[in-house]
N, C-alpha and C positions, 0 to 999 in steps of 0.2 A: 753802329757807330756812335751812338748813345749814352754816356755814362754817368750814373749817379753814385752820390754818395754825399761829403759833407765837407767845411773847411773850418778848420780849428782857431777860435783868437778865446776872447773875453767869453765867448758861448760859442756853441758846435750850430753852425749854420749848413739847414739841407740843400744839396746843389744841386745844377746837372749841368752835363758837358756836351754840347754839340760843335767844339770848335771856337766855342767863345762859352764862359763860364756864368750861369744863371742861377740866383738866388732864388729857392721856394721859402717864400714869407710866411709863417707860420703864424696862425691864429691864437693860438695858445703858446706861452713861453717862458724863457727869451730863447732854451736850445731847441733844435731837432737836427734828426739825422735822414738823409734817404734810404734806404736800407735796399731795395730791388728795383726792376723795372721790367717792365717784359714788351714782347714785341709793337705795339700800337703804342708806344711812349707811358704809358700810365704807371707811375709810381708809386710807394708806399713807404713807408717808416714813420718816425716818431715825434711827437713836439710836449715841451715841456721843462723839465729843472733837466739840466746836464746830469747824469747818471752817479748819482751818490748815494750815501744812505738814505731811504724814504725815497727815490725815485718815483716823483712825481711825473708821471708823462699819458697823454694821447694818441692814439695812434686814428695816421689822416694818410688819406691818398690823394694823388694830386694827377689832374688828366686836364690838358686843353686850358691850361691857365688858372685852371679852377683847383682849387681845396676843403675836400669832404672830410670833415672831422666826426674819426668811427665813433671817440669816445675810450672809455675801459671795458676790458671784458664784465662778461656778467657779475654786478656780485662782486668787483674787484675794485682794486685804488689806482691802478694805469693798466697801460695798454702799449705794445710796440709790436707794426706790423713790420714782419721779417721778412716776406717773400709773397712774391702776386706772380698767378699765371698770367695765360694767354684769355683766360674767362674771364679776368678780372675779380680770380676766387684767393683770396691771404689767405697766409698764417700770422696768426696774433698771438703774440704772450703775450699772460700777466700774477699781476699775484692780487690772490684774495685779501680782502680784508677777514678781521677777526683774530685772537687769539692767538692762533697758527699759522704765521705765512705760506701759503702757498702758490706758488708757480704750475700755472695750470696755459694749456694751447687749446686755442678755436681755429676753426676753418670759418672765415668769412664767407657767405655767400648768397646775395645779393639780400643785403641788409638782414642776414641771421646771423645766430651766432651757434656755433656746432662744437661743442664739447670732443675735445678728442680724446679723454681721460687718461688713463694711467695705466704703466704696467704693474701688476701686483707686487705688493712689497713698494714701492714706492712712491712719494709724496709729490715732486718736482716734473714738470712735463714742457721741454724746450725744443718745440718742433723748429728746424732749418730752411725747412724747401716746400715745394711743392709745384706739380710738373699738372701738363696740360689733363691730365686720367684723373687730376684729384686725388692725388696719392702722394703724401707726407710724409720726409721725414725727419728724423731728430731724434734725441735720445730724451729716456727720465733717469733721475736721478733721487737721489737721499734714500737709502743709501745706496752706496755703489753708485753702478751705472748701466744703463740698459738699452742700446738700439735700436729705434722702432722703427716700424713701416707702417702708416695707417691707410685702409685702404678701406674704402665700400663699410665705413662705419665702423673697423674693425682694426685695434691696434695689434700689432702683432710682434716679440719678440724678434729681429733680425738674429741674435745669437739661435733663435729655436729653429730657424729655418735657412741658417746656414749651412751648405756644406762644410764639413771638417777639413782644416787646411794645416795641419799641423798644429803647432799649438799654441797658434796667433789668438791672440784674445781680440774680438772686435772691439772697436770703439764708438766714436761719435760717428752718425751719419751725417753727413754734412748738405748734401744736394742728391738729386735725383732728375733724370733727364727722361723725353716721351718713351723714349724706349724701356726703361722699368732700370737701366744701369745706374745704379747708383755711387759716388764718391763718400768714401768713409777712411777713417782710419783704423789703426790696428798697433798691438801692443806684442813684443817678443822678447823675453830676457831681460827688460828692460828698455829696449831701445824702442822707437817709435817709426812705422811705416805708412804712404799711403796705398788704401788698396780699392778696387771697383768689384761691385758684385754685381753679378750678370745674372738675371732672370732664367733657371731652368724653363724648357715648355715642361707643361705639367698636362692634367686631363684634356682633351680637345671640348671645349665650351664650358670649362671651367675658367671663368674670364676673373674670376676674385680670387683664385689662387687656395680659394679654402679647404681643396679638394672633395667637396660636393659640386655634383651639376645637378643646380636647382632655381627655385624661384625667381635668387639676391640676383642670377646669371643674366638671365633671361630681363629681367630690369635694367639692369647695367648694360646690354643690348640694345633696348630699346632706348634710353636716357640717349645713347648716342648714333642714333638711328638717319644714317645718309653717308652722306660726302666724308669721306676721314682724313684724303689724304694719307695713308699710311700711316703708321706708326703705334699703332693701339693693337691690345689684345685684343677687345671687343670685336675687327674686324677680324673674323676667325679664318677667313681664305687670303686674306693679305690682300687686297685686289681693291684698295681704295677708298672701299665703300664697306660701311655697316647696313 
């Protein structure tokens, strides 16, 4: 019953809504935006120059009154966190400095920063989401465009491991929820649809989906090792618990 986001005048000021409408004062400025919020209230998005060319910005998260400024990715000239789980693990773009711009996505997680690279053939990397397994997604781009899913270190093509659906071209991944379904779009003729891809099961204790059952597995097991609550492949009998 929570909602964040931002209100528009002279600069983009970060909000949230519980019934009555609350300013997040930003350290860095004059704009910023909220951009997510996940379930324990904690928030993430951006503070800095309102989004123009040179896009000057930070990316902060805000919990409990308080605001943690992450700073810019590695290596780069801003930062804007796009999506926090329930770990309190973002997704962060940003673009490098140097010569060549580059838009490049990290996985925050607990004060690191996690490279989520690129699909081959492409320079640009704008991850979306990111769900309680730690699994991302978003598309790269330049050129073209490319749907990813990163998961256990590993970014992977959504067009290579989709099922053939006719001869809908995927598009952007937009979100991903605990269950691995994700929300994306899709292109046909021209016209534009939305569509959900739904996780085949694959090998039994193949929990990364690489189609090996090996070491990365048996890790990925153990990282989430207890209480689960449902909802993870990791728990390989469904029954609550890892």
């Amino acid at each position: 019953g929570v909602v964040c986001g931002y209100s528009n005048g002279p600069s983009l000021r970060a909000c949230w809504w519980d019934g009555q409408l609350h300013e997040i004062v930003p350290s860095f400025g004059p704009s910023s935006t909220a951009n997510d919020i996940n379930d324990s209230g904690t928030i993430c998005g951006w503070m800095g120059v309102a989004p123009i060319s040179g896009f000057v910005s930070r990316a902060f998260v805000w919990s409990n009154e308080r605001l943690l400024d992450l700073g810019t990715i590695p290596g780069g000239m801003n930062a804007e966190a796009v999506a926090i789980n329930n770990h309190d693990e973002m997704v962060v773009c940003g673009w490098t400095n140097g010569p060549t711009l580059v838009k490049r996505g990290y996985l925050w997680r607990m004060d690191q920063w996690i490279d989520l690279g690129l699909i081959p053939t492409t320079s640009r990397c704008l991850a979306q989401d990111i769900n309680d397994e730690s699994e991302i997604v978003g598309y790269c781009s330049t050129p073209g465009l490319q749907p990813f899913i990163w998961r256990d270190g590993i970014m992977t093509s959504l067009r290579d491991i989709t099922e053939p659906n006719g001869n809908y071209l995927l598009g952007v991944a937009r979100a991903i929820n605990n269950s691995g379904k994700i929300a994306a779009n899709a292109s046909l003729s021209g016209n534009s649809y939305a569509v959900m891809l739904s996780p085949v099961p694959g090998l039994p204790g193949d929990v990364n989906c690489d189609n090996i059952i090996g070491m990365s597995d048996l890790l990925w097991v153990i990282e989430r090792w207890g209480p689960s609550g449902g909802g993870t492949i990791a728990d390989l009998n469904d029954d609550g618990t890892v």
